[in-house]
C-alpha positions as a Python dict, from the first residue, in 0.01 Angstrom:
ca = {
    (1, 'X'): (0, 0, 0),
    (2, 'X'): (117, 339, -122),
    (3, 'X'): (152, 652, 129),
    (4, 'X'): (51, 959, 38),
    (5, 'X'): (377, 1041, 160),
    (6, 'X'): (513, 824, -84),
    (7, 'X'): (417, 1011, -363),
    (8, 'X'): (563, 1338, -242),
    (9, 'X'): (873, 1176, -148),
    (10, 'X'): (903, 1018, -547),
    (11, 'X'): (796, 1354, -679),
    (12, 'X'): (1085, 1455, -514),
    (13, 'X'): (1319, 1233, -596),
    (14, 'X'): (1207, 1262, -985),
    (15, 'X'): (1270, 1616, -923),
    (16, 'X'): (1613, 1541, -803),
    (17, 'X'): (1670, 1372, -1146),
    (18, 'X'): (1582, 1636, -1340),
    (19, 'X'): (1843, 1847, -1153),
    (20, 'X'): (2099, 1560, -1245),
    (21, 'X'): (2005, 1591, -1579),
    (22, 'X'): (1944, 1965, -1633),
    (23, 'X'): (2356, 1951, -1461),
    (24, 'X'): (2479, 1699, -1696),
    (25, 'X'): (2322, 1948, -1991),
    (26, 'X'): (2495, 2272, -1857),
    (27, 'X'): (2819, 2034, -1850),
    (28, 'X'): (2778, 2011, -2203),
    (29, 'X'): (2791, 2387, -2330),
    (30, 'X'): (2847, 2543, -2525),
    (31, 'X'): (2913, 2255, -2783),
    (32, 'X'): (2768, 1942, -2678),
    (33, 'X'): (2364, 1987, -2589),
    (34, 'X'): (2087, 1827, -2743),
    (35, 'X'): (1809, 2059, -2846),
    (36, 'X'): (1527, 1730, -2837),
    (37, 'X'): (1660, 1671, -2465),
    (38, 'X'): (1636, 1979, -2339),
    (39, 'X'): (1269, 2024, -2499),
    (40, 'X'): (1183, 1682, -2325),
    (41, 'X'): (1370, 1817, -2011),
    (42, 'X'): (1182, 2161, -2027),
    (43, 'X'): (849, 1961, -2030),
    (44, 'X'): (915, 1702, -1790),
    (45, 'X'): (1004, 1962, -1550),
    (46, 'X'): (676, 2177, -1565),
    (47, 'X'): (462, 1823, -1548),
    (48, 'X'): (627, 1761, -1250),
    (49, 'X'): (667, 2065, -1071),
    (50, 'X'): (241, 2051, -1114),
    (51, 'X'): (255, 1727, -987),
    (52, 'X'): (447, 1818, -680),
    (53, 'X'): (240, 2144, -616),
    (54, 'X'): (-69, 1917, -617),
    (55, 'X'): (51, 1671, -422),
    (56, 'X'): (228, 1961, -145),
    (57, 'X'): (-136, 2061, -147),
    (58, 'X'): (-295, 1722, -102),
    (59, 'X'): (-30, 1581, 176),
    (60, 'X'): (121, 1894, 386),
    (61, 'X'): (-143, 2167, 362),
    (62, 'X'): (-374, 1945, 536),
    (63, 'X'): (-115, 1868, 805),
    (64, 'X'): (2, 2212, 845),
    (65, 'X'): (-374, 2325, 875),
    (66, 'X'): (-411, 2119, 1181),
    (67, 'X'): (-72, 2225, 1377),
    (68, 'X'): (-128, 2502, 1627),
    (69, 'X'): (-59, 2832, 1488),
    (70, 'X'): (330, 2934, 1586),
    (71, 'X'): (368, 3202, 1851),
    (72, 'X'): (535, 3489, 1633),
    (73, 'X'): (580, 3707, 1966),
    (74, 'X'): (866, 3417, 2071),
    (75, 'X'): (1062, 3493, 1743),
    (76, 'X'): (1362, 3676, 1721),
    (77, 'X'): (1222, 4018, 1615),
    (78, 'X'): (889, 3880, 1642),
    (79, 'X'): (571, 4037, 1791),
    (80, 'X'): (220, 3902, 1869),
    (81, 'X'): (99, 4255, 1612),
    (82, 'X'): (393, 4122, 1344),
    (83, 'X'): (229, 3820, 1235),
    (84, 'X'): (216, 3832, 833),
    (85, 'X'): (462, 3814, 620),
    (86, 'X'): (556, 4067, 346),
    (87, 'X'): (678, 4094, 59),
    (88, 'X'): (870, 4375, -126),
    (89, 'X'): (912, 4427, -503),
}
């Protein structure tokens, strides 16, 4: 029987091989890359980055909705009225 877990964790192991490959590619230039594998590189990697999201969504959001909320105030720099995050251009 398969884990939900288990699905995450191959996602990111596939991802992990991607990185291999993507590496062994940029070894390559300038001279020796193959346009066909980087096209099948370019979409394997968007298929399973989607993949991934969906199953972050389906395996941790659901866990990390049901911890207790962290207690920002106990952060370094932290306060109870500093409790969302921001962003800057």
């Amino acid at each position: 029987m398969s884990l939900p877990i288990h699905a995450l964790n191959r996602c990111y192991t596939d991802l992990l091989g991607i990185c291999d490959a993507l590496e062994a590619v940029a070894d390559g230039l300038p001279n020796n890359v193959s346009a066909t594998q980087c096209t099948e590189l370019a979409t394997e990697i968007v298929d399973l980055l989607a993949l991934t999201h969906r199953e972050e969504e389906a395996v941790l959001l659901p866990f990390l909705a049901s911890s207790p909320a962290p207690n920002c105030a106990t952060w370094p720099g932290g306060s109870a009225k500093n409790t969302t995050m921001t962003t800057t251009p």
